[in-house]
C-alpha positions, 0 to 999 in steps of 0.5 A: 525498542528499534532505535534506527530509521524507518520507511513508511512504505504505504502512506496516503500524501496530503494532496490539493484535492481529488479528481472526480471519482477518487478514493473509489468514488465513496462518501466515507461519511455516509456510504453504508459500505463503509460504516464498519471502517469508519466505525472502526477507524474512527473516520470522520472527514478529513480526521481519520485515526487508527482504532483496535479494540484496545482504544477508541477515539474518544481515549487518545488525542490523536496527531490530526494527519497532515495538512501538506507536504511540508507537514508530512515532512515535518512530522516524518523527521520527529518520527525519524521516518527516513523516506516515505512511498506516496500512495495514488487514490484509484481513481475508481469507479469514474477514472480515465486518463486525464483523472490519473494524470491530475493525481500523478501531477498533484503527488509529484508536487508533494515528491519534489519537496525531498525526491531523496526522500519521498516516492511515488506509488502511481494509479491506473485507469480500472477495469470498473466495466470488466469485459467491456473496457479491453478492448484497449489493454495498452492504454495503462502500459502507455500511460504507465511508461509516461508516468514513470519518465515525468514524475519518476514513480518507483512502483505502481498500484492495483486496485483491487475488490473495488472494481471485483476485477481479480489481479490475475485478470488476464486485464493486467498482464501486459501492465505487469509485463510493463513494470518488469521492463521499468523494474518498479514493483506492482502494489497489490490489494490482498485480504478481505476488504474492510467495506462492503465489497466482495473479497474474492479478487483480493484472495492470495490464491490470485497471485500464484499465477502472477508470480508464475507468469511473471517471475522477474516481477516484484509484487507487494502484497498490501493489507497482510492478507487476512484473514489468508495470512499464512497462505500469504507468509508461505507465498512470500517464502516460496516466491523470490520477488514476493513480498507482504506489506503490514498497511491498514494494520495496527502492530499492536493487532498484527496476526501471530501467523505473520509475527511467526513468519517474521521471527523465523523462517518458512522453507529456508526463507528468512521472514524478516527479510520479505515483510514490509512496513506500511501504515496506510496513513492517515488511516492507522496514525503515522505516530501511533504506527511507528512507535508501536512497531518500533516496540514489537517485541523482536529483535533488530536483526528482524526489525531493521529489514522490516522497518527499513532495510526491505523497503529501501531495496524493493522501492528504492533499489538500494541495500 
C-alpha cells in the first residue's frame, strides 16, 4: 500500500451556485441523456457516489461530498490528499462571458481558502452554434489571459462531446496557442461519454493533430480514453507533453491496457511517469477513489509519479 501524498488532479469544488447553464445545462434527475450515469453512478441530487459492478449504492454508506471548501479541506487533510486542481463546470449549452466570469469568481473563493494547496482549472465560452460563433476566435484567449492574471488558473479545460465540437477544431487554436504563451496545460475530454452524447469528438485520434501543431503544449487527456485506451497509452509514449488522467474511473475498474502502460513502458516511455491521478469527485467518491488507488497492486516507484509526483510537475510546475 502507497503510504505518501496524493493530488487529486480533476475534482469538482463545492461552489455557492451555477450559473444559467451550467454542467452542460442538464437535469441529472430527469434528463433521458443521463439515465445510464445516474443509474450507474448512483446520482441523486447533490448526493452522488462511485459505483461498479462490484457495489451499489444501497451496500455502502457512502462519504456525502462536501458542503464547502473548508469541508473539502478538511476531508483532503484525513485523506492526505496534499493539493487538489478545482475543475470549472462548462458553462454549456447557454455559457457567455459573464457565466465563465461568475465560475472563475466563485471557484476562486474556494482557492483562496489554501492557494498553496489548491488550483484552478478555468471554463471557457463553447462553440455550442459550431460555424456560426467564429466569427470571434479571440474572445476565449482574451478571457483566458484575463482569468489567469485575476484568479491565477494553472490550467484550463475543453469541452468536449457536449457541444460535438472536436478539439482539433480549428475553433480552439488560437486558445491552445494561448496556453503555450501562459504555460498551463489545456484538460481535454477524451473517451465515450457516459450520457447520451455523440462520441466522436471525444475520440484520441483528435489530439494528434494537437499535439502536432502545438508541441510546447501540455495536454491532459481526462476520462482515460475508453474504450481507446491503448490508442491513448501509446499517444502519451509518443508525445513528450502528453498525458492521460484516470477521472471518472474507479482504480478498482482501471483497464488492464492502462495498468500495463503504467507498470512499464511504450517505446522507451516510462508509463508511471505520463499517467495522472483524478477522481472527478463527487462523481467517483473522493474516500472510496483514494484509498482504492492507494492499493493497486504496483509498486511506489510507479505509484508515486501517478499519485503525486506527475500532478505537482504538469499543474503545479514543481518536481
Amino acid at each position: 500500500m502507497y503510504e505518501g501524498p496524493v493530488i487529486d488532479a480533476y475534482l469538482f469544488p463545492p461552489v455557492r451556485s451555477r450559473p444559467v447553464g451550467a454542467n452542460h445545462g442538464l437535469d441529472w434527475e430527469n434528463d433521458p441523456r443521463l439515465h445510464r450515469v445516474t443509474k450507474t453512478f448512483g446520482r441523486s441530487g447533490s448526493q452522488v457516489y462511485s459505483g461498479g459492478e462490484d457495489s451499489t449504492v444501497s451496500e455502502r454508506v457512502p462519504t456525502p461530498p462536501p458542503k464547502d471548501g473548508h469541508e473539502l479541506l478538511a476531508l483532503m487533510d484525513e485523506l492526505d490528499v496534499e493539493k487538489a486542481a478545482l475543475m470549472s463546470d462548462e458553462p454549456v449549452p447557454a455559457g457567455t462571458a459573464e457565466h465563465v466570469h461568475q465560475r472563475h469568481e466563485e471557484m476562486d473563493e474556494v482557492r483562496r481558502l489554501a492557494p498553496d494547496r489548491l488550483a484552478n482549472v478555468g471554463c471557457i465560452v463553447p462553440p455550442v452554434l459550431g460555424p456560426a460563433t467564429f466569427w470571434d476566435v479571440l474572445e476565449n484567449p482574451r478571457l483566458l489571459e484575463a482569468a489567469v492574471e485575476e484568479f491565477d488558473l494553472k490550467g484550463l479545460q475543453i469541452p468536449g462531446a457536449p457541444t460535438a465540437t472536436p478539439p482539433n477544431d480549428r475553433w480552439f487554436y488560437p486558445l491552445y496557442a494561448k496556453c503555450v504563451e501562459l504555460a498551463i496545460p489545456v484538460f481535454i475530454y477524451v473517451g465515450m461519454p457516459g450520457p447520451y452524447w455523440p462520441m466522436d469528438a471525444n475520440h484520441p485520434k483528435h489530439l494528434d493533430d494537437i499535439c502536432l501543431a502545438f508541441p510546447e503544449l501540455v495536454v491532459v487527456a481526462h476520462h482515460m480514453g475508453d474504450p481507446w485506451v491503448q490508442m491513448l497509452t501509446h499517444m502519451a509514449g509518443k508525445f513528450e507533453n502528453l498525458y492521460i488522467c484516470t477521472c471518472a474511473w474507479s482504480p478498482k475498474r482501471y483497464p488492464p491496457e492502462l495498468l500495463e502502460f503504467l507498470g512499464g513502458r511504450w517505446h522507451g516511455t516510462r508509463g508511471a511517469d505520463k499517467v495522472i491521478f483524478g477522481t472527478d469527485s463527487p462523481l467517483v467518491e473522493l474516500r472510496r477513489g483514494v484509498d482504492d488507488a492507494r492499493n493497486l497492486e504496483l509498486p511506489d516507484d510507479v505509484l508515486e509519479p501517478f499519485l503525486y509526483g506527475n500532478a505537482q510537475r504538469v499543474i503545479w510546475g514543481e518536481s
